[in-house]
C-alpha positions in Angstrom: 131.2 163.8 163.6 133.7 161.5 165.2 131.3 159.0 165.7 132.1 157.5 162.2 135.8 157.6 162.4 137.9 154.9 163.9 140.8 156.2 165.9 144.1 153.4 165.4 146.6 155.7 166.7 147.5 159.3 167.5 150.8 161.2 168.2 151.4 165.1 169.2 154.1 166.4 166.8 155.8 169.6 168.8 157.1 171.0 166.1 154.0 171.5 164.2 151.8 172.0 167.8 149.1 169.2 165.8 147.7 165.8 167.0 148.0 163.3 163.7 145.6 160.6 163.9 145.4 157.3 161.7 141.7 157.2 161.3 142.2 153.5 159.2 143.8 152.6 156.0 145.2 155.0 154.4 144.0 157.8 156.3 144.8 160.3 158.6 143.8 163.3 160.7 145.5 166.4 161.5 144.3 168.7 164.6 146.0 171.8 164.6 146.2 172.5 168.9 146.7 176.0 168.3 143.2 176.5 166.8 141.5 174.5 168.9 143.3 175.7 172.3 142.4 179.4 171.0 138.7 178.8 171.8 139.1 177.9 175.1 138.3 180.3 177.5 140.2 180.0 180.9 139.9 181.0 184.4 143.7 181.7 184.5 146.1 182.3 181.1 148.1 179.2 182.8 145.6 176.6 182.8 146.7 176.1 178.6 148.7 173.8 180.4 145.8 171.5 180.8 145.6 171.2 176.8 148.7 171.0 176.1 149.8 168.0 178.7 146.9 166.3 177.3 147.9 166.7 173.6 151.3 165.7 174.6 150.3 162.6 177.0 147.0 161.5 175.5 146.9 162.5 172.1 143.7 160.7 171.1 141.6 162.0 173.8 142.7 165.2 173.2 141.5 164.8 169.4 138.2 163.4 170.4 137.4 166.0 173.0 138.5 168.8 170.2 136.1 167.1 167.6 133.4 167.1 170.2 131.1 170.8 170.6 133.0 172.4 174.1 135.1 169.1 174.2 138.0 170.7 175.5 136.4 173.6 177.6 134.7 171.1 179.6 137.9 169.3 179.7 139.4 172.6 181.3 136.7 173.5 183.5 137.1 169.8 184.8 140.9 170.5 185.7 139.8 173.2 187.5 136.9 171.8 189.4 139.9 169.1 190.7 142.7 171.2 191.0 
């Protein structure tokens, strides 16, 4: 699916817990976190850290790994492999 888009730029806005994307001209992309984060299964109820640091410090790789199948719980489960 995000094969075919291009991602410009992407920002996490806190007060609506999303990641906006500009995908190109005109054209944007909206990831709510909240949805995505919810299914995400994890180890420890503290490890939603993970997710949200990333939507907050890399915004873009957060909405490519939530666009790709288990994107983000094998995002997770590679936070906790390291930590």
């Amino acid at each position: 699916m995000n094969n075919k888009l291009n991602f410009r730029f992407g920002m996490y806005n806190p007060a609506t817990d999303s990641i906006i994307v500009n995908t190109g001209e005109n054209s944007i992309l909206v990831i709510c976190c909240k949805q995505c984060n919810s299914s995400v299964i994890f180890d420890d109820p503290n490890d939603i850290v993970y997710l949200y640091w990333l939507a907050e410090e890399s915004p873009l790789l957060y909405a490519k790994l939530a666009l790709r199948e288990n994107g983000l719980q094998d995002y997770v489960d590679a936070m906790n492999i390291i930590n």
